[in-house]
N, C-alpha and C positions, 0 to 999 in steps of 0.2 A: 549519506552513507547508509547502505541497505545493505542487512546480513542478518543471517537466520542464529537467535538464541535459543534457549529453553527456561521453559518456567514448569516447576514442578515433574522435569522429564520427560514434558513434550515442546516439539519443534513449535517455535512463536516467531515471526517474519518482523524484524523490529530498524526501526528508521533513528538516524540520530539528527537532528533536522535542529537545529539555531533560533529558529521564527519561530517555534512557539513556547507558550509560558510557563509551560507544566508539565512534565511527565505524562504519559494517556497509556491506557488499554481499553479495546474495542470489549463493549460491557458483555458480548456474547461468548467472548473471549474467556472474560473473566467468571462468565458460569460454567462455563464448560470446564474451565481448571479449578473449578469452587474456590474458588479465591475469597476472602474475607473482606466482605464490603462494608464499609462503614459509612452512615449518612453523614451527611455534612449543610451546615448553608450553605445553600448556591452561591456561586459564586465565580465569575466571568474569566473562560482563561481563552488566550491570544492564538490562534491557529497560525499556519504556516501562511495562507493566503490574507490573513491581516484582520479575516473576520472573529466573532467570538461564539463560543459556543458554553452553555452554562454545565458548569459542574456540581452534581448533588452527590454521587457518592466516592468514597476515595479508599484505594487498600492503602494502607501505611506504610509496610515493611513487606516487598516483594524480593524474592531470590530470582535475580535474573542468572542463569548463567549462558557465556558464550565466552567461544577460543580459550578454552581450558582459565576460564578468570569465574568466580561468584559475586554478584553487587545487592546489593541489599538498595534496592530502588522505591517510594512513594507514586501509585500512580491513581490518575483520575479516571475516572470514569467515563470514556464518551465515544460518543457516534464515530468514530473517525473511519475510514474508507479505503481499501486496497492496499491497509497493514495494520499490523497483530497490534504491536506496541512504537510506540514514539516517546525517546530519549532525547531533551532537547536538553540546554543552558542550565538550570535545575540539579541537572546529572553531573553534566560536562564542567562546574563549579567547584565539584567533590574530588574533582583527579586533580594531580601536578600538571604542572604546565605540559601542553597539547602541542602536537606536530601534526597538519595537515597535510595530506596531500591532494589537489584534485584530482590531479590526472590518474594514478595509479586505481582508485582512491583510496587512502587510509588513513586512521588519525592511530598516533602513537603516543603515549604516555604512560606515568609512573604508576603502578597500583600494589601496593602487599610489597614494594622494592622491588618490583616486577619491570621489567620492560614489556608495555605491548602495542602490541599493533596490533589495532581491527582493521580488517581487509574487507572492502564493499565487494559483495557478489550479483554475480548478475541474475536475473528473475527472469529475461526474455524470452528463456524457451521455455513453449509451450510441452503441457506435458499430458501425455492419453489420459484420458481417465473411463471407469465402468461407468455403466448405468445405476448402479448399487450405489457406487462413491456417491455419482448426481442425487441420489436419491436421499441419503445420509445427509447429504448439505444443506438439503431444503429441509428435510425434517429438524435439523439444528438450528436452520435461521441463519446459515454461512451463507446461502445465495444472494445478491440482491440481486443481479440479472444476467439472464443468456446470451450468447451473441453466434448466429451461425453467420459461415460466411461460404457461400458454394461455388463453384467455378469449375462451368466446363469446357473442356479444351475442342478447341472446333481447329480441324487441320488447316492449312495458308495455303495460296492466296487464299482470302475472301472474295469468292468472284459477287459482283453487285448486278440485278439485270442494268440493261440499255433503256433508261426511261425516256421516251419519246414522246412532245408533246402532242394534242391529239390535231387532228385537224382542223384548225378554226376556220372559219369567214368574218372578218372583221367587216364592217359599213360603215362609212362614216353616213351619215344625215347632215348634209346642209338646208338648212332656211334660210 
């Protein structure tokens, strides 16, 4: 389930994901909102695709909020790729019992005697951006990479020439 919170009053893109072992926020993430990072020994947490990735620094007590709710979340520090934050099992342990749903997708449950429902949004459209923004993202370390993709429109049919072999003389050679 994919949906946009906030931390500290800015928009953070956060995943609730089951497979992994910890809490996370992308460490660029967490300089950009100055968040309080505390070292720690390292110490191995379980990613969604099964591998690990080592945790050295940890914020304790983050205010997430989203869909008008505040949580007071523990997150790790790390590398993690194409989202802000990732709320896994950890979190999902601290509410009443959970109602999923895939299809729609949402998961619903008790919080503060709350009823809620988180609602998954969709992320697929693309969105313009300036050359200012692009410029802003590299200087912050948001970039990891570009991707153009061009396509130009050539009117139908495609006509193909008439390739015609050329004129050979074969020989055979008997001895």
């Amino acid at each position: 389930l994919k949906f946009v919170g906030q931390i500290n009053g800015t928009p953070v893109t956060i995943l609730i994901d089951t497979g992994n072992s910890h809490n996370m926020i992308q460490p660029r993430i967490a300089h950009h909102l100055q968040l309080q990072a505390t070292p720690t020994n390292p110490f191995k947490v379980i990613i969604g695709n099964g591998a690990h990735i080592l945790c050295k620094q940890y914020c304790l007590a983050i205010l997430i909020s989203f869909q008008h709710h505040t949580f007071v979340v523990p997150l790790c520090l790390l590398p993690i790729e194409g989202i802000d934050v990732v709320l896994n099992t950890t979190w999902l342990r601290t509410l009443d019992t959970i109602q999923a749903n895939v299809l729609v997708p949402t998961f619903t449950f008790s919080h503060d005697a709350q009823l809620v429902t988180l609602k998954g949004e969709s992320f697929m459209t693309p969105q313009p951006t300036t050359f200012h923004q692009i410029c802003q993202l590299m200087h912050q370390g948001f970039v990891t990479s570009f991707h153009l993709l061009s396509m130009d429109l050539t009117p139908y049919p495609i006509t193909f020439p008439i390739l015609t072999p050329p004129n050979l003389t074969i020989r055979f050679i008997f001895t």
